[in-house]
C-alpha positions as CSV (number, residue, x, y, z in Angstrom):
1,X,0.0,0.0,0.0
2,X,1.3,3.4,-0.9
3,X,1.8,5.7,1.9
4,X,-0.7,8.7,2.6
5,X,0.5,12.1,0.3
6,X,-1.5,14.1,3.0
7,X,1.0,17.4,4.1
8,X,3.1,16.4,7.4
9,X,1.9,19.4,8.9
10,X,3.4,16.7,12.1
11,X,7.0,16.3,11.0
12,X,9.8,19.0,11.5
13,X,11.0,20.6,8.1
14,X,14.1,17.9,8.4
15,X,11.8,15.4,8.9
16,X,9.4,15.8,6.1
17,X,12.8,16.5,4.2
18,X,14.1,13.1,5.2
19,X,11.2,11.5,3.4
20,X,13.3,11.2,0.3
21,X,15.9,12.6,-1.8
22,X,15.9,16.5,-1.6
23,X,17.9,18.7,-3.6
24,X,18.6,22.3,-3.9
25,X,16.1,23.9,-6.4
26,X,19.6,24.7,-9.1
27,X,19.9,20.7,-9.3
28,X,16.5,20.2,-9.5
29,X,16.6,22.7,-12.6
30,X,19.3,20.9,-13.9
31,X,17.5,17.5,-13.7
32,X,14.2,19.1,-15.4
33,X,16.5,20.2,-17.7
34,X,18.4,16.7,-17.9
35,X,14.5,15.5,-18.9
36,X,13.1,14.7,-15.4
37,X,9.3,14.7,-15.2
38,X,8.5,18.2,-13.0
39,X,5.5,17.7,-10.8
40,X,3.7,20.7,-8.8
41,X,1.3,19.5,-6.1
42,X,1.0,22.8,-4.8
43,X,-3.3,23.8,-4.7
44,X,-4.6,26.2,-6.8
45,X,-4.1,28.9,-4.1
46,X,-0.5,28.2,-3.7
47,X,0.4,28.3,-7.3
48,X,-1.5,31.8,-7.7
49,X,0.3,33.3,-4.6
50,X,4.3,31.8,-5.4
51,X,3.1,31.7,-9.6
52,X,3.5,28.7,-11.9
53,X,6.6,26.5,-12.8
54,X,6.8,26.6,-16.6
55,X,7.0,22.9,-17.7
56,X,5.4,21.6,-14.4
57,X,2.3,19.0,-14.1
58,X,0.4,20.0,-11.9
59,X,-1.3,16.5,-10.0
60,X,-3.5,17.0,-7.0
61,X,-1.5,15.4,-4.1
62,X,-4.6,13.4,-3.5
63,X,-4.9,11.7,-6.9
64,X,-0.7,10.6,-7.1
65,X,-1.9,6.9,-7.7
66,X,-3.8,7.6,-10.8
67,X,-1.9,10.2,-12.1
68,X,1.2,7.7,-12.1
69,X,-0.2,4.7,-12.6
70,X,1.7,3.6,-15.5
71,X,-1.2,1.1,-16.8
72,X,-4.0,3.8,-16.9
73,X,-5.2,5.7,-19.4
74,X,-6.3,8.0,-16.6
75,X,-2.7,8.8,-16.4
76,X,-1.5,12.8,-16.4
77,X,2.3,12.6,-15.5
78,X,4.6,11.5,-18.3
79,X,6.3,9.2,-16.8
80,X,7.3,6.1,-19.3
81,X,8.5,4.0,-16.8
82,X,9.5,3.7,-13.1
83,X,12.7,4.7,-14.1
84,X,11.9,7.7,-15.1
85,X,13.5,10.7,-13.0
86,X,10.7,12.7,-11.3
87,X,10.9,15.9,-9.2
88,X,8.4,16.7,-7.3
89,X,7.9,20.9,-5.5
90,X,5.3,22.2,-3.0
91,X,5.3,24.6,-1.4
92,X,7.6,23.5,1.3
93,X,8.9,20.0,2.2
94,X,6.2,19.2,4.3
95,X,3.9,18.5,1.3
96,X,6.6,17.8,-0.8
97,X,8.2,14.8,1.1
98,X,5.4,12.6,1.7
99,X,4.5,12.6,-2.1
100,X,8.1,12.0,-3.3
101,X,8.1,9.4,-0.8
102,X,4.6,7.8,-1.9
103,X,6.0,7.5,-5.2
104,X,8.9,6.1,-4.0
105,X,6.7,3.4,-2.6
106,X,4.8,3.0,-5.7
107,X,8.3,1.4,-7.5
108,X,10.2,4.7,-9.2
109,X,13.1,5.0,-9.0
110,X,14.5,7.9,-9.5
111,X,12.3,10.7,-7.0
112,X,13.4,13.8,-5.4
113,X,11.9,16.9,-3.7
114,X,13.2,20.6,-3.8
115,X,14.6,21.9,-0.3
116,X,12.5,24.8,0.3
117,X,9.7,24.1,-2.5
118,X,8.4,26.7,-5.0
119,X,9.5,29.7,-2.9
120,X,13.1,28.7,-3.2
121,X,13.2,28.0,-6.8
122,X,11.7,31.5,-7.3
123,X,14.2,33.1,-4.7
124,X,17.1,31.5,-6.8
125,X,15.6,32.8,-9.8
126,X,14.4,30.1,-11.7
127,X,11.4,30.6,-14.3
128,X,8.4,31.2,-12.4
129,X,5.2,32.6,-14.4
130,X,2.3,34.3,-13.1
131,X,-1.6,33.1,-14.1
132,X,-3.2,36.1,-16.2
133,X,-6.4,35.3,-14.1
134,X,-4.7,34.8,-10.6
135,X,-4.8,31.1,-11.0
136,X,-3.3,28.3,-12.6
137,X,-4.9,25.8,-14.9
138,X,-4.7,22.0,-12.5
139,X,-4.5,18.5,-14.5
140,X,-6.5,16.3,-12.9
């Protein structure tokens, strides 16, 4: 059974970090840019306040099993196969971690989550795009 994706509004930022793999939001750029699958589970609010990530699929933390489920045609994230590299940003670790780590669980490989989520990858100036009506378009 795949672990709950629910924020760990209970762990410490270290804890919730610990989850799995994090990584600075310049080698998480670089492994987008490598081709690595970039996932925003941030909610709608969250993306209009900190803006978009250009690139990003946005998945509803609460629908990570279908969205990866590699044998459904209900399938959003394009991910070909476990093995593909996937980086996953929230807002902060907390609701980053325990979906990296949920996918981790699922069988890929190759999962990591940015240290300091969407508002560190804008304050180290990566691309970050603002919705023309204040919010962001969600795949679901």
């Amino acid at each position: 059974m795949t672990r709950s994706t629910a924020p760990a509004q209970d762990l410490s930022l270290d804890e919730a970090g610990a989850l799995a793999p994090l990584v600075s939001p310049g080698e998480a750029a670089e492994r987008v840019a490598a081709g690595a699958v970039l996932v925003d589970v941030r909610s709608d609010a969250g993306r209009a306040t900190t803006g978009s990530l250009p690139g990003a699929t946005v998945v509803d933390r609460y629908a990570v099993d279908t969205a990866f489920d590699l044998d459904s045609a209900a399938r959003v994230v394009p991910a070909l196969s476990l093995d593909t590299p996937v980086v996953v940003v929230c807002g902060s670790v907390r609701g980053s971690g325990p979906v990296a780590a949920a996918l981790r669980d699922k069988g890929f490989t190759d999962v990591v989550h940015v240290e300091g989520g969407a508002p560190a990858w804008r304050d180290a100036g990566l691309p970050v795009e603002q919705a023309d009506d204040g919010a962001a378009t969600s795949i679901r």
